[in-house]
N, C-alpha and C positions, 0 to 999 in steps of 0.2 A: 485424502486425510480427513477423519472424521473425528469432533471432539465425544469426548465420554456425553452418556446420555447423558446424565445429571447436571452440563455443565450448561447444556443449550436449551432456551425459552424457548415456549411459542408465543415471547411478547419481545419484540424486538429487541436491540439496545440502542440502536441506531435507526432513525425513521425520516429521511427525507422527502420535502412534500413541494412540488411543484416551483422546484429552487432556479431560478433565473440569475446570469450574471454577464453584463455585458462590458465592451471598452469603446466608448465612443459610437457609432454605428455598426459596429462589431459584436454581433449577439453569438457568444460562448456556450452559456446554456441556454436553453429555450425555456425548455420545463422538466425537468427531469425530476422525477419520485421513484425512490429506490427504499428497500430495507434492508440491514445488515442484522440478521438474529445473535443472539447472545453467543459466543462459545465459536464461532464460524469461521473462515479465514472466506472474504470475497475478490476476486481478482477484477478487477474496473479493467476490460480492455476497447480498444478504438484505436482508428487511423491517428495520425498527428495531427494534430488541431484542432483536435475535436472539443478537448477541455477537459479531459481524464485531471491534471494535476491542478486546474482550476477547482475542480469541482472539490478535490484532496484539500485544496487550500481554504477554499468556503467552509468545509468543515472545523478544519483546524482553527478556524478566527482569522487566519493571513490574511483571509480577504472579505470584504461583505459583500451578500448576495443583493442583491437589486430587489426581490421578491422571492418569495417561497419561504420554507419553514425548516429547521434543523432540531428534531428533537431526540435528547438524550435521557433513556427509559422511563419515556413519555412526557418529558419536563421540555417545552420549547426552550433555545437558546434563544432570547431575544435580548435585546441591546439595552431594556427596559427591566430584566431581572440579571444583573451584574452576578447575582451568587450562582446562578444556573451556568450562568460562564465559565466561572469562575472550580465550583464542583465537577465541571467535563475538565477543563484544564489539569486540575488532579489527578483524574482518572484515566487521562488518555497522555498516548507519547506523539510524537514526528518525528520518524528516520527520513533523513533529509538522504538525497537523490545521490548529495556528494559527499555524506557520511558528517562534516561539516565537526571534525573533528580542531580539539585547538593545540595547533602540535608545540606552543612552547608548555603544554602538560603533559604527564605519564600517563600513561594507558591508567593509574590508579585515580590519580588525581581527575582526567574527564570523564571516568564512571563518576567520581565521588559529587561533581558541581549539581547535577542536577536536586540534590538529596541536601546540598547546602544552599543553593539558594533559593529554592521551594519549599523546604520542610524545616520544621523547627523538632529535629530526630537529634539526641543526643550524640558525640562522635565515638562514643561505642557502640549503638546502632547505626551510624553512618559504615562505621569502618567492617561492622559483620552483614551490611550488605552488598556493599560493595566486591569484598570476598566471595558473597556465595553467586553473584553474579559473573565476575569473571572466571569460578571457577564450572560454572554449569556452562559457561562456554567458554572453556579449556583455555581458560588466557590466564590462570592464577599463575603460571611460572615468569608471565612478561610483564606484572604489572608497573616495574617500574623502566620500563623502556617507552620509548617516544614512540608517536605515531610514524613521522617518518623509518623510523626502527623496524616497520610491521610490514609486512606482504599485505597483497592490497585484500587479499581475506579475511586475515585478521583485524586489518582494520575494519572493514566491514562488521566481523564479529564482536570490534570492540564497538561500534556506535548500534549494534544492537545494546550491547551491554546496559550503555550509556542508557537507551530508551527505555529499558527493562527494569534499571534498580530501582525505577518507585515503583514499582509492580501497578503496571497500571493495567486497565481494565480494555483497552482498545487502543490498539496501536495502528498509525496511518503509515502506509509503506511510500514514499514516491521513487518510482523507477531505480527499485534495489537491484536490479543486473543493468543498468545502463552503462555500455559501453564494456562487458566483460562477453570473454569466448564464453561456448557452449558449454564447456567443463565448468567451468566458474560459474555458470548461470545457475545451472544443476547444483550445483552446491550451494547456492545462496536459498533457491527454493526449500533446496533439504533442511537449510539452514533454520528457516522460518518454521517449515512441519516442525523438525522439534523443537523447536521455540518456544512453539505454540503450545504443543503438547506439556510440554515442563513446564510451562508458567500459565496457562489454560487463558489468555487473552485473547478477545474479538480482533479480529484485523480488518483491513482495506490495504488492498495492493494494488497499485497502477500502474501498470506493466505494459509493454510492445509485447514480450516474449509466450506468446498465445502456447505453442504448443506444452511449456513450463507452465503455462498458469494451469491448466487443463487436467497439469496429473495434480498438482499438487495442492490445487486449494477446492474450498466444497461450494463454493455458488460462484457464478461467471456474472458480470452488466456488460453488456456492449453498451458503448455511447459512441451516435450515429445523428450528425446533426445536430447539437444541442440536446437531444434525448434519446432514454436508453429506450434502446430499439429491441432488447433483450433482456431477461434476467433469470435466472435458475442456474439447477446444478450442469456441471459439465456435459454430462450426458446428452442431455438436454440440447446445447450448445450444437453437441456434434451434428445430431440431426435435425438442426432447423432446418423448414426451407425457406426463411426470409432470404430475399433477395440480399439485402447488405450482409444480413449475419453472411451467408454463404460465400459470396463473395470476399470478403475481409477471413473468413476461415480456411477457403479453397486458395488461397491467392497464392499457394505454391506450386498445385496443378495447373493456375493460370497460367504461371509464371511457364511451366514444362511445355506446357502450350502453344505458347508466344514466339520461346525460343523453337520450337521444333518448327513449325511454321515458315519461321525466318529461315532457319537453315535449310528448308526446302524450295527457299526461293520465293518465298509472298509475302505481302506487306506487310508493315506493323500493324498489328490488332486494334481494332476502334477501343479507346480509354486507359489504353495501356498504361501512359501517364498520368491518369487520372482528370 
């Protein structure tokens, strides 16, 4: 998925610089610097543990880094300039991992909260964007239905919705196919391409599902030990020969490997378990 020229800089939007964040003797990120250009969709992939949705949450303010720098097109977020904060808050959304919808409201009603209690938009510009939100993703017929009410797609659909009606300029994904089959996965990715494409936002997605990240977004990070051990477009990705990239890419051949092996009668393979 590529955005229109016009849409994407060659000055970043997003510029991460030697960002550290740890828990007790438990070091998460080490140092990781990354850039997410304007106009982009990046998939942030890595093993479990690595700190994929840490790093998502450093961004977002959920959490502070220990050290390193977060800058938003070219203005540090520091603790010391409240409006820099305060200006990315505006401009950017968090589709939370479990959609984190509030089901005693209507699919209208949790588009409409963010747009009431963040903006001071009159409620006939509340209510015509809210409209063309749920109707650019096909929810205008269910607005006054509960979340419970919804297949778990549409819910999905609706907490995009949600993240979308302040048209913000960079939206953070944390693990939008988690826990959904392969059919559903495919359709959340597609979900996001035209998402993307129709409202023309930066993203960050932090994903397990590598072979999904690969068709559908246009830069890859691996993060491998507290730093990204990779960064570029897919392609790129396919043929590395870093040892980690390759291994965390292959690990289905490993997998075909392992078992064939075993069923011909030889041992478990050294690391198998990690």
């Amino acid at each position: 998925m590529t955005a229109p020229a016009s849409v994407v800089s060659a000055t970043p939007l997003l510029a991460i610089r030697s960002l550290q964040k740890r828990f007790g003797d438990r070091v998460v990120l080490a140092d990781v610097t990354l850039t997410v250009p304007r106009g982009r969709v990046l998939a942030v992939v890595g093993k479990s543990g690595t700190g994929k949705s840490v790093l998502l949450k450093c961004l977002a303010g959920v959490l502070t880094p220990d050290a390193g720098e977060v800058s938003f097109e070219g203005r540090a977020l520091t603790p010391d300039d409240p409006a820099a904060f305060a200006d990315f808050r505006r401009r950017c959304s968090y589709l939370f991992q479990g959609n984190a919808l509030l089901d005693s409201l209507t699919a209208w009603e949790n588009v409409a909260l963010p747009l009431e209690q963040t903006t001071l938009l009159p409620k006939p510009e509340i209510r015509a964007r809210v409209a063309e939100a749920l109707r650019r993703l096909e929810l205008d017929g269910d607005a006054l239905r509960y979340p419970s009410q919804l297949s778990g797609g549409m819910q999905k659909r609706l907490a995009l919705a949600r993240a979308l009606v302040t048209r913000p300029e960079l939206v953070l994904f944390d693990e939008p196919t988690a826990g959904l089959d392969p059919l559903r996965r495919n359709a959340v990715f597609t979900l996001i391409a035209h998402a993307q494409r129709e409202f023309g936002f930066t993203a960050v997605v932090v994903t397990h599902d590598l072979p999904e990240a690969l068709v559908a977004c246009d830069e890859v990070a691996f993060l491998d030990a507290g730093h990204v051990r990779f960064s570029g477009p897919p392609s790129a990705f396919a043929h590395s020969n870093d040892a980690a990239v390759a291994a965390f890419r292959d690990s289905t051949v490993a997998l075909a490997q392992s078992v064939a092996a075993l069923r011909a009668g030889g041992p478990l393979p050294a690391n198998t378990l990690g």
